[in-house]
C-alpha positions, 0 to 999 in steps of 0.5 A: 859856817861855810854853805853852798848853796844849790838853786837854779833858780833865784829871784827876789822879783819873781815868784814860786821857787825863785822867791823862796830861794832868794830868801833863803840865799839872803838870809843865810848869806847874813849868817853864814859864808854863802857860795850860790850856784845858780841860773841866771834866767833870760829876761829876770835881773841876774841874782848878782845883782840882786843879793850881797854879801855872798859868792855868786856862780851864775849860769845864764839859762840856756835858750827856749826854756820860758815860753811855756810858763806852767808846763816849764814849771813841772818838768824843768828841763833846764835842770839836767844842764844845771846839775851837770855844769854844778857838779863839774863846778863842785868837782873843780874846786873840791880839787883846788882844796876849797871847803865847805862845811854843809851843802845845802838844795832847798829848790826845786821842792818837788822830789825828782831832782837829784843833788849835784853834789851827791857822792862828792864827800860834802855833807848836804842837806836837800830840802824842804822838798814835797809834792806827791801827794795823790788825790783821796780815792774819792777824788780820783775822778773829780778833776776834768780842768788840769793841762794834760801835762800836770799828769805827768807828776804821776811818773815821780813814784816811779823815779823814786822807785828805780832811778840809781841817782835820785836814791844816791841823792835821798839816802847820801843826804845827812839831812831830809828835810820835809815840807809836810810830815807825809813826805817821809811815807812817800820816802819809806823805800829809802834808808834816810840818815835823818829826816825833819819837817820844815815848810818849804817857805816862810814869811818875812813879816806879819802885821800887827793883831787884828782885833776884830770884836767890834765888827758887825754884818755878815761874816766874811769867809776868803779863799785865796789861791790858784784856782785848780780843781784840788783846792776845794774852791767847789766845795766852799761854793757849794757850803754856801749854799747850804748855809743860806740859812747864814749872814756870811760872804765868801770872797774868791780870790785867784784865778785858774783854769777852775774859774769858769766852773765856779762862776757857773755854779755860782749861777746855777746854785743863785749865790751871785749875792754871796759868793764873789770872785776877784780874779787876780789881786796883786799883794796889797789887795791880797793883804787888804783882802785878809784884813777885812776877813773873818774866816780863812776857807781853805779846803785843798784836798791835795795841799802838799805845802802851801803858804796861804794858811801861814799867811792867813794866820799872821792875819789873826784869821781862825781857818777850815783847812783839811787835815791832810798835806801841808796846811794840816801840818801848819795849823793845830785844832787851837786856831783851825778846824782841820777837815777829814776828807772821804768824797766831794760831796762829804768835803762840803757838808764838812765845810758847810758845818765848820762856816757854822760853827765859826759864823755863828760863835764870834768868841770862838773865832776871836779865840782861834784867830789869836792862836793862829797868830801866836803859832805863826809867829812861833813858826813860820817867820824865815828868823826862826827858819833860819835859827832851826837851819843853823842848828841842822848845819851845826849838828852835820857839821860837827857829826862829820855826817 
C-alpha cells in the first residue's frame, strides 16, 4: 500500500503530537510504502535522521515560531505555510504521475486544520482528531488558573461552523477518525463519509502483570498528569479529606499552573500527611510511580483523549475516571469505576466514595486491575493500532472512496 503520510510535526525525541506522529510514521513505514511530508523544527534532529525505511519530505520551520512553547501549541501558526508548501508539493507529483493509494493526517488531533491534500483526488484519512470538548455546566465558572490564551479553543465551533475549507476537508475525508466517541456530535453539522473511533495514541509496550495481593499498608491512590484545573486534581484532594476515616495515600505527580493551588488546599484542609505532590517525574520515575500504586485517580472532567488511563491500565491498576471524553471511552465498568460528572462539589463525593469502595475491597481492586490489563493490551498496543489502520487503508483503497 502506497501512504502519504501528512505531519508537520515528527519527533521521536519530543513529545505530545511529535512523538505520536514519530510512531505512526515508523510503524507504518514497517507495513507499508510511506511518503512523510513534514517540518523539520529548529533546534530538534531532523526526522530524516530519525526514521528509516521510508521517503522523507522536510521543510525546515520557518524562524520564531518555538519561543512560546504552550501558546505555539494551540494556535500553531506554523501550519498555514506547511498546508501550503504540502499541497503544492502534492500538487506537483500528482502531475508527474506519482500515486498513492490512501493519504493519511493523524496530527495536529485538534479539529481546526485542514488537509492539504483535500480536493485533490487522493482518497484520505484525517485522524484520530479531538478536543472541543466544553466544560460540564457546572464547571463553567470553576477555572481562574488557565493563560488567556487557552480561551481561544472557544473559537473551533465557529471554524467548524463557516469555515469552507475546514468542512472541504471533514466531509472529503473517506475516513474520520475519532479519539473519543463524542467527536461525531461535535461533527454533526458535516455529512461524513465514514467515521470511526481510535485514540489518538497508543503504547508501544506494557510490562508484565502486577500482582498485587501480597501488599500491606496504606493503599496508595496516584494521579499523574498536567497540572491544569479541568483534571479534577482539586477534587481528588478534597476526597481525601473526607476519606480521613481510610488508611490511603494519594501520590500527585505532574506539575501546572494548578499546582500552587493544590498545595494550599492541601495546607488548608491538614492532608500534608496524605497527599504528596512530586512535581515533574521523568518517565522511569513515572513507571516506577504506577508500580508501587494500588488505584489510578484520575478525575479529568474535560478529557477529550489522553493517554494516562491506557498507561495505567498496562500497570494492572483498577482506575475512577469520569464517564466522559477520552478516558470514558478507553475503560469499561470491568476495570474502572466511571464518574458522572454535575458540580465540583458532586465530583468529589464521587470520587471520595469510588477511593471507598476500592480501598476497602482489596478482591475487587485485584479483579479490576487484571481487566484493565486484558483491555489494554486487546486495545491500545500501536500492533493492534497499526492492524485496524491497514484494515481502514485496505477498505478505502479497494472502495475507490
Amino acid at each position: 500500500m502506497k501512504v502519504l503520510l501528512i505531519a508537520p510535526t515528527c519527533n521521536g525525541e519530543d513529545v505530545g503530537e511529535a512523538w505520536v506522529a514519530y510512531q505512526w510514521a515508523h510503524g507504518l513505514a514497517q507495513r507499508h510504502d510511506v511518503t512523510l511530508l513534514t517540518y523539520h523544527k529548529r533546534g530538534a534532529r531532523p526526522a530524516s535522521e530519525q526514521l528509516e525505511g521510508l521517503k522523507i519530505v522536510e521543510w525546515r520551520e520557518p524562524p520564531g515560531l518555538g519561543r512560546a512553547e504552550r501558546l505555539n501549541s494551540i494556535l500553531k501558526p506554523g501550519y498555514v505555510p506547511f498546508y501550503m508548501r504540502a499541497r503544492a508539493w502534492i500538487r506537483r507529483a500528482l502531475a508527474e504521475k506519482t500515486h498513492f493509494d490512501v493519504a493519511h493526517q493523524p496530527v495536529p488531533v485538534a479539529m481546526r486544520y485542514p488537509c492539504p491534500c483535500a480536493g485533490l483526488g487522493i482518497p484520505f484519512v484525517i485522524g484520530p482528531v479531538g478536543g472541543g470538548l466544553p466544560n460540564p455546566a457546572g464547571f463553567e465558572s470553576a477555572d481562574t488558573s488557565a493563560p488567556w490564551y487557552m480561551g481561544l479553543r472557544g473559537l473551533d465551533a465557529t471554524r467548524r461552523r463557516w469555515d469552507p475549507i475546514l468542512r472541504r476537508t471533514y466531509e472529503e475525508a473517506a475516513c474520520v477518525l475519532g479519539i473519543a466517541p463524542y467527536v461525531r456530535d461535535l461533527l454533526a453539522d458535516y455529512s461524513l463519509r465514514r467515521f470511526e473511533t481510535m485514540s489518538e495514541t497508543g503504547l508501544q509496550s506494557i510490562p508484565a502483570p502486577i500482582d498485587r495481593s501480597d501488599r500491606s499498608g496504606p493503599v496508595r491512590l496516584l494521579f499523574v498528569g498536567r497540572l491544569v484545573r479541568t483534571k479534577g486534581v482539586r477534587e481528588a484532594i478534597r476526597a481525601m479529606a473526607e476519606t480521613t476515616d481510610l488508611p490511603v495515600r494519594l501520590d500527585v505527580v505532574g506539575d501546572g499552573p494548578d499546582r500552587g493551588i493544590c498545595e494550599a488546599m492541601i495546607a488548608d484542609l491538614n492532608l500534608g500527611d496524605r497527599v504528596t505532590m512530586h512535581g515533574w517525574q521523568s518517565r522511569p520515575e513515572v513507571a516506577r510511580f504506577y508500580s508501587e500504586a494500588d488505584i489510578f485517580v484520575f478525575p479529568s472532567y474535560r478529557e477529550p483523549g489522553g493517554n494516562v488511563a491506557p498507561e495505567a491500565m498496562g500497570y494492572s491498576l483498577p482506575l475512577i475516571v469520569v464517564d466522559r471524553g477520552g478516558p470514558g471511552a478507553a475503560t469499561t465498568d470491568d476495570c474502572a469505576i466511571r464518574l458522572a460528572v454535575t458540580t465540583p462539589e458532586a465530583l468529589t463525593r464521587d470520587v471520595a466514595e469510588a477511593v471507598r469502595t476500592l480501598a476497602t475491597d482489596p478482591d475487587r481492586r485485584r479483579r479490576m486491575g487484571a481487566a484493565a490489563y486484558d483491555h489494554v493490551k486487546r486495545t491500545a498496543l500501536w500492533p493492534a493500532k497499526l492492524d485496524r489502520m491497514g484494515e481502514i487503508y485496505e477498505e478505502i483503497a479497494t472502495s475507490g472512496s
